[in-house]
N, C-alpha and C positions, 0 to 999 in steps of 0.2 A: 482402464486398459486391460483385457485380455493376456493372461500369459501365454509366452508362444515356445515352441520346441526349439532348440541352439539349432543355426545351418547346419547343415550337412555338408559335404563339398559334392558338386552337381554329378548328376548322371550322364556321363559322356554321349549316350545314346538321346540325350535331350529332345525331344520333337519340337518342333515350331511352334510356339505359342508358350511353351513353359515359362513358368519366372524366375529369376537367379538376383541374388545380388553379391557384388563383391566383400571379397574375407578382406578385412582392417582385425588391426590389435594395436590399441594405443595410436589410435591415428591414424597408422599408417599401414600401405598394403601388408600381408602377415606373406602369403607361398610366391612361389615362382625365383625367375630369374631377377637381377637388378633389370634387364628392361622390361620384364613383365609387367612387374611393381612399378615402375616409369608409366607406362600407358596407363594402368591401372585408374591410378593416382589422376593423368592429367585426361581421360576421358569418364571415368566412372567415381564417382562422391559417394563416400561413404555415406548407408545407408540408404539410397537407392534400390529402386527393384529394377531392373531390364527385363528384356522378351528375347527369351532366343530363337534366332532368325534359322540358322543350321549348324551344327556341328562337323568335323573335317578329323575326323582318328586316324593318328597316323601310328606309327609300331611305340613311340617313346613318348605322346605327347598328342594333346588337341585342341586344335583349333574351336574356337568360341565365335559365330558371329550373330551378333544384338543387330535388334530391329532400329535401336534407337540410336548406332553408334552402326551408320551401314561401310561397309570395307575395311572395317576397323577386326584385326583375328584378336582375340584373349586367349590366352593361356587357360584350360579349364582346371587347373590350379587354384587360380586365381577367384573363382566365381563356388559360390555355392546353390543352396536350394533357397528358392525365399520362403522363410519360416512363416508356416500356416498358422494360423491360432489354434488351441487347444480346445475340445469341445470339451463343454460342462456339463457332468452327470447329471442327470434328473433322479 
């Protein structure tokens, strides 16, 4: 296996097609609100990639919505970058 760079926490400006997966620490969602962490938890499994569908930035806070999770808003708190693999020097 590839070693891969730690997430990031995502780009609010995310376009359509990017991949994200949700921040866990020890199991369990790590940012956000307790209900953040609730949705989190019971629509997004750690380890997961998602597709973000669009994004919604409001003045405190943004809305996340996944292709694969439609009507569903995320905290973009909650979601990071999904870690690329690291290229190998030649």
């Amino acid at each position: 296996m590839e070693p891969t760079k730690p997430p990031t926490i995502m780009d609010i400006y995310a376009k359509h097609g990017t991949k994200v997966v949700p921040v866990y620490k020890d199991g369990k969602p790590l940012n956000g609100s307790e209900y953040d962490k609730e949705k989190i938890a019971k629509h997004l499994p750690e380890g997961s990639v998602f597709t973000v569908e669009s994004t919604d930035v409001h003045n405190w806070s943004t809305d996340v919505y996944l292709v694969e999770v439609p009507g569903v808003a995320f905290n973009s708190v909650c979601l990071a970058d999904a870690p690329k693999p690291l290229r190998k020097r030649k």
